[in-house]
C-alpha positions as CSV (number, residue, x, y, z in Angstrom):
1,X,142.3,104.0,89.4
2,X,140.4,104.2,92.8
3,X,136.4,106.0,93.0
4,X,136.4,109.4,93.4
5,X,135.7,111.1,96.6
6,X,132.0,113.1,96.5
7,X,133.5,116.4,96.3
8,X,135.7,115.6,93.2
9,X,132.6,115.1,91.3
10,X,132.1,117.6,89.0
11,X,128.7,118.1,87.1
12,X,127.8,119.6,83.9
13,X,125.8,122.6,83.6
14,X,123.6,120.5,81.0
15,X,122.7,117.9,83.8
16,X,122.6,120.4,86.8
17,X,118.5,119.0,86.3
18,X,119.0,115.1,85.4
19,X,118.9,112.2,88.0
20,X,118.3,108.7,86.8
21,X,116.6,106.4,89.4
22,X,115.2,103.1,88.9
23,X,111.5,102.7,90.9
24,X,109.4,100.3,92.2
25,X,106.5,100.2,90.0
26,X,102.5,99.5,90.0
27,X,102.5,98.7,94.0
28,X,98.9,98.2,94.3
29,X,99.3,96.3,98.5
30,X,96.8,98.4,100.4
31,X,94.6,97.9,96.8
32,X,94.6,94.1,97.8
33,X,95.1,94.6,102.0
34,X,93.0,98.1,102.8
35,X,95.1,99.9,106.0
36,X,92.7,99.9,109.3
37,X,94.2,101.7,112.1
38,X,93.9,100.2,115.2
39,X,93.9,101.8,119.0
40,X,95.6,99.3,120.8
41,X,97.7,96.2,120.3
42,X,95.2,94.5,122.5
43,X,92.4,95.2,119.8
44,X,90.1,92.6,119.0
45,X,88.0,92.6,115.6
46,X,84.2,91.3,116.1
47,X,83.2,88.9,114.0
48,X,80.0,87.0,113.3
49,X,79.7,83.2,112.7
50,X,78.8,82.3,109.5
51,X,76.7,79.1,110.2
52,X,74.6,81.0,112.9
53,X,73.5,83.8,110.9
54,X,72.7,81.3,107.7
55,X,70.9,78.5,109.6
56,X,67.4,78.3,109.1
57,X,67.1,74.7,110.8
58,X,65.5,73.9,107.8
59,X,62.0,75.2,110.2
60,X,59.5,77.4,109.0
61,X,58.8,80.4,111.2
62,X,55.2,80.5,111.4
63,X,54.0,80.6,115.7
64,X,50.8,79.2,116.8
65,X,48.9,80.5,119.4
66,X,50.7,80.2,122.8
67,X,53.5,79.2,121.2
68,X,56.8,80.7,121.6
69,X,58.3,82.2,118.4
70,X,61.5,80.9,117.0
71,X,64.8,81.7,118.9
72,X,68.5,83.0,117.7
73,X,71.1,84.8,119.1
74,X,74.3,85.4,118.0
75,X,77.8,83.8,118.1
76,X,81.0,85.8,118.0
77,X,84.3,85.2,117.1
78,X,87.6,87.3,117.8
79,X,90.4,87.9,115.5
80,X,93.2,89.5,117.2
81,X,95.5,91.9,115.5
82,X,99.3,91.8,116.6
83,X,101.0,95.0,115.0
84,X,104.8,94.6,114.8
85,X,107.2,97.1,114.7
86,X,108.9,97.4,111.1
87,X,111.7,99.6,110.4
88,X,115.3,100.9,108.6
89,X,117.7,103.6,108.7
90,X,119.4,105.4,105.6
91,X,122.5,107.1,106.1
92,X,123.0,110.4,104.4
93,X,127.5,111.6,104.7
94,X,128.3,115.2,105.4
95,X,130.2,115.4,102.1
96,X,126.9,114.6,100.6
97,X,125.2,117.1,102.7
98,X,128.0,119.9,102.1
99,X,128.4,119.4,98.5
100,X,124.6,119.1,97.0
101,X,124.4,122.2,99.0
102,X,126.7,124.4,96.7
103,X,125.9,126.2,93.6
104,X,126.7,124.2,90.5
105,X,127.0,120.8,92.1
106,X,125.4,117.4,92.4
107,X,121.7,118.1,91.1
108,X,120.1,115.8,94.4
109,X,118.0,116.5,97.9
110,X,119.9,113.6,100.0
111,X,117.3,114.5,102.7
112,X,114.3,114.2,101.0
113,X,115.6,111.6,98.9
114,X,116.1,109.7,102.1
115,X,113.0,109.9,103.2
116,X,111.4,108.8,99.5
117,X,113.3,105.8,99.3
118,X,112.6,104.4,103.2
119,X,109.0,105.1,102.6
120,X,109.2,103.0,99.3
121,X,111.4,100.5,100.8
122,X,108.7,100.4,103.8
123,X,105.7,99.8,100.6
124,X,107.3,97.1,98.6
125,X,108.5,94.9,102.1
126,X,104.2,95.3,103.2
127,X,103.9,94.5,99.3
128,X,105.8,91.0,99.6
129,X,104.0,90.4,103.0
130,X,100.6,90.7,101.4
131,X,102.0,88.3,98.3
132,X,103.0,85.6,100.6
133,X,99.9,86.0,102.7
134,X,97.7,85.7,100.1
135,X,99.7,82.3,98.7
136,X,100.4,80.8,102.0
137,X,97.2,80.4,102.9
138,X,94.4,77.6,102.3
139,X,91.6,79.8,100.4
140,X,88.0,78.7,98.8
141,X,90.2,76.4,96.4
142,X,91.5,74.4,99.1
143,X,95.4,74.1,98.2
144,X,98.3,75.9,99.8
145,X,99.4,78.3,97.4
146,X,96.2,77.9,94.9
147,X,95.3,75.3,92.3
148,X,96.2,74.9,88.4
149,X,94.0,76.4,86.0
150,X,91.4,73.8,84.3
151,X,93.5,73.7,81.5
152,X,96.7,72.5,83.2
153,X,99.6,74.2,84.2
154,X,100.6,77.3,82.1
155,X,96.4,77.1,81.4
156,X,96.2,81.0,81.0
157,X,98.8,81.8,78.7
158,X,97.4,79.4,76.3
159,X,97.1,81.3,72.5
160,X,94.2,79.1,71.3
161,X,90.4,78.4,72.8
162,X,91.8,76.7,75.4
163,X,92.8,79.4,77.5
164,X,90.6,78.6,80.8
165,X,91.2,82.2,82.7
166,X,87.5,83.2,82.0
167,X,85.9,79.8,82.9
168,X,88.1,79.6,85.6
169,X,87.2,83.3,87.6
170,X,83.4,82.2,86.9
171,X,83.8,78.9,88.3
172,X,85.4,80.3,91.1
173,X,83.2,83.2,91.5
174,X,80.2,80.6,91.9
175,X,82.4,78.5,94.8
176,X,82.9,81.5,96.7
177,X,79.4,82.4,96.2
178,X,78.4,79.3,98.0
179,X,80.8,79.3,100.7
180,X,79.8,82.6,102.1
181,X,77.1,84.0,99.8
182,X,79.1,87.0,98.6
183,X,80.4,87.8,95.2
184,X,84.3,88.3,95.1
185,X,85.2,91.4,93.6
186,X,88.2,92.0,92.8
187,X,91.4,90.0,90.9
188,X,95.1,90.3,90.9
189,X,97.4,88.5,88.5
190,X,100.7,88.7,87.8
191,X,102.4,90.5,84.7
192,X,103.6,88.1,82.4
193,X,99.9,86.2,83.1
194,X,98.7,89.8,81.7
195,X,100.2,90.0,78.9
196,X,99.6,86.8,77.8
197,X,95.6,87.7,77.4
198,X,96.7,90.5,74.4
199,X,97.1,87.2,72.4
200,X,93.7,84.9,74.5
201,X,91.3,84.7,71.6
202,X,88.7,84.1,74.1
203,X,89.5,87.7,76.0
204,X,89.6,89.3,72.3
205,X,86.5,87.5,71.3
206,X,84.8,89.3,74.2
207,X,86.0,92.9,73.7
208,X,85.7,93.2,70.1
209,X,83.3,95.3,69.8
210,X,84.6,97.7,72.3
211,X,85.6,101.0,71.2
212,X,89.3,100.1,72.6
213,X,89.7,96.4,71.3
214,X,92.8,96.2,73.3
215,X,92.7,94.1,76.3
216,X,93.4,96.2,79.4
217,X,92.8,96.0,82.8
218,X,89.7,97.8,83.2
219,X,88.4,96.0,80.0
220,X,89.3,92.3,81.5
221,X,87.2,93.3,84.3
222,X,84.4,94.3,82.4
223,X,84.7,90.7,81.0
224,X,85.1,89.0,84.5
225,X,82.1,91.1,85.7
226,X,84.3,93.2,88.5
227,X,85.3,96.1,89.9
228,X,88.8,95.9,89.5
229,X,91.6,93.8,88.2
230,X,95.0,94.4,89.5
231,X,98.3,93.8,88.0
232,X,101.2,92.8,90.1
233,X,104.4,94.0,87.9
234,X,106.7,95.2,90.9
235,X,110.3,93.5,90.8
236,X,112.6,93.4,94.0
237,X,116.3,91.9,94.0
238,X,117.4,89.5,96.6
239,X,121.2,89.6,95.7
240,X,123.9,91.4,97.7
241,X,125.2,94.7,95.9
242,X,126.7,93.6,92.5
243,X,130.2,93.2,91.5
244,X,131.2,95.5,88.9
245,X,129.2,94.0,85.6
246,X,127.1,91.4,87.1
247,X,123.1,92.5,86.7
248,X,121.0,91.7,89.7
249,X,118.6,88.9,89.7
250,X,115.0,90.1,90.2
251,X,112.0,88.5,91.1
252,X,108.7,89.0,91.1
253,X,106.4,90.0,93.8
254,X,103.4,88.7,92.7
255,X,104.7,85.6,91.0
256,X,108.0,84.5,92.9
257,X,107.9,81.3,91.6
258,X,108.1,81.7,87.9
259,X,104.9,80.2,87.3
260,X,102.3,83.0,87.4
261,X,99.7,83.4,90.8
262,X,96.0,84.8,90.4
263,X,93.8,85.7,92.9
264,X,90.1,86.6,93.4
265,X,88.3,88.3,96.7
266,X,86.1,89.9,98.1
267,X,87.4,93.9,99.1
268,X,85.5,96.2,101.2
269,X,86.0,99.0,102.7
270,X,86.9,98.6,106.8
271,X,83.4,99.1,108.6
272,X,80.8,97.8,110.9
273,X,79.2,94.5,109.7
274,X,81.5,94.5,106.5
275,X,83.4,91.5,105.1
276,X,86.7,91.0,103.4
277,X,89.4,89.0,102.6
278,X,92.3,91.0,104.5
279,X,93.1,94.1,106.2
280,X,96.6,95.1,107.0
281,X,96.2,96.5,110.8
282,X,98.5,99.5,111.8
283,X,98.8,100.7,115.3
284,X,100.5,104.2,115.6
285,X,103.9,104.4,116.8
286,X,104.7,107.2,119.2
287,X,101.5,109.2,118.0
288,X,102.4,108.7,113.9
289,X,101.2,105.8,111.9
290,X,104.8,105.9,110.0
291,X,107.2,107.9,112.5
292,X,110.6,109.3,111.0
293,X,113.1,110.8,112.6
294,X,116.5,111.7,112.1
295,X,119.8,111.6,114.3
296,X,123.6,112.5,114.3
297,X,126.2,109.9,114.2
298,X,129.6,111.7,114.8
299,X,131.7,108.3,114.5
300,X,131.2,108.3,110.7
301,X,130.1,111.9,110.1
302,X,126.2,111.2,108.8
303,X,122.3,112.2,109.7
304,X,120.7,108.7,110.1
305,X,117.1,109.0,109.0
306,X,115.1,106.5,110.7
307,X,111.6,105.4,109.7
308,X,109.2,103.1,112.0
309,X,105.8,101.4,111.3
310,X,104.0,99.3,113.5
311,X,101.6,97.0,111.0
312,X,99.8,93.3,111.3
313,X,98.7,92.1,107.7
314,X,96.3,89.0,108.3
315,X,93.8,86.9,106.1
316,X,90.3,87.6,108.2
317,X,87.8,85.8,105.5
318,X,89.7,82.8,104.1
319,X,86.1,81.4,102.6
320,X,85.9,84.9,100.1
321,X,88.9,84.0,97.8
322,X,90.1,82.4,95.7
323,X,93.8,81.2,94.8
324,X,95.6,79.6,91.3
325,X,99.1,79.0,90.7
326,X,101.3,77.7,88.1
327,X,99.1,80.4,85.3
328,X,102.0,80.6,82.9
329,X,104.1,77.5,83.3
């Protein structure tokens, strides 16, 4: 028996206000990547060399008569931030359009819901850019990806005393320290990396005497002595649309391959003689930071909503974070 069309679908009066919709859940990217808007595609961010504003020369600063005083001046770098254009198109039918708009039908806003889902859509593919960003580069830990816990692979979902994840974000707190004399601030980790502290007996050694005793995010930050410790539980599906029975394969954002991902930086917010890890740069597009329009297309009787971003998401402080992988396995 073949689909029916939309306008054979008849609804219930008890459903007229029930939808079901699965959603992208806990994206925390401009959390991890702060948005800076930008003027120009040309724009160049200032930034002061570390060595020249640390060195000393190892001279003391006192001037004798006559004598000129000690001399410095500065040394600037450029970082260059290339927006490109990001965008998709959802198609909403006329049938969709005629029917929802009918007493007593399909309980749904296709417009609106549109709109929604490119925005989201738009979120989660910036959300897998930060991801891969943050692993793809060569942080404070000096590997490609991040390094093991101390404890070997799989070293933070240990259930004994040898669960390193709190040895491990001081250690590294320290080596950032002393690469650029800031204190990182803020930590992501996956989900199942997470959920694996409810059963660390070194995390539930710490918070015991909370009022809570539950290990939660703010509470694992209390223990790492942050601001904030974010949880990367979003999932996204690679596969093509599934044949009839099949579930969809989903992977992780924040640990796409199996093995569990941390990361610890330094976030501030975008300023004037500021540091941190990375920005996500976004240069309007045709006066909107995320323009969306909408046009007729007669040949298969639709509204084509169209959304467009123009957005650069680049590491601009590699020595203030910090990078593990393989957490969980």
């Amino acid at each position: 028996m073949g689909s029916p069309s939309v306008g054979q679908i008849q609804v219930p009066t008890t459903l007229m206000t029930l939808t079901l919709q699965y959603k992208p859940k806990g994206l925390i990217g401009e959390q991890v990547a702060p948005i800076v808007p930008v003027p120009s595609p040309e724009m160049k961010i200032l930034k002061y060399t570390k060595a020249n504003l640390f060195r000393l020369q190892d001279q003391d600063l006192f001037r004798n008569e006559g004598a000129e005083r000690k001399r410095f001046s500065f040394d600037i770098q450029t970082t260059s931030a290339n927006p490109r254009q990001v965008g998709l198109e959802w198609a909403v039918t006329d049938e969709l359009l005629d029917i929802t708009s009918m007493p007593g039908q399909l309980p749904l806003q296709p417009q609106i819901d549109a709109v929604q889902h490119m925005c989201t859509r738009i979120d989660e593919w910036k959300e897998i850019q930060i991801a891969n960003t943050i692993y793809g580069n060569i942080w404070v830990d000096g590997t490609t990806g991040g390094s093991a816990p101390s404890a070997g692979n799989g070293g933070w979902v240990l259930d004994t005393t040898a669960n390193s994840i709190i040895q491990d974000v001081f250690n590294a707190k320290v080596a950032v320290w002393q690469q650029s004399n800031e204190i990182p601030n803020v930590f992501v980790i996956d989900y199942p990396t997470f959920i694996a502290q409810q059963t660390n007996p070194n995390m539930s050694d710490k918070i015991k005497y909370t009022q809570i005793s539950i290990t939660t995010a703010s509470l694992m930050a209390e223990v790492f002595q942050i601001d904030e410790l974010l949880v990367g539980r979003n999932l996204i599906s690679k596969s093509n649309r599934n044949v009839l029975g099949t579930p969809p394969t989903f992977t992780s954002v924040w640990n796409p391959s199996g093995h569990g991902n941390g990361f610890l930086f330094l976030r501030n917010p975008p300023g004037l003689r500021t540091l941190s890890a990375l920005f996500q740069f976004r240069l309007p597009y045709m006066g909107s930071l995320r323009l969306i329009r909408a046009y007729r297309e007669e040949r298969v009787s639709s509204v084509i909503y169209q959304i467009t971003e123009q957005v650069d998401i680049a590491p601009v402080a590699t020595d203030v974070g910090y990078a593990w992988a393989r957490t969980a396995s």
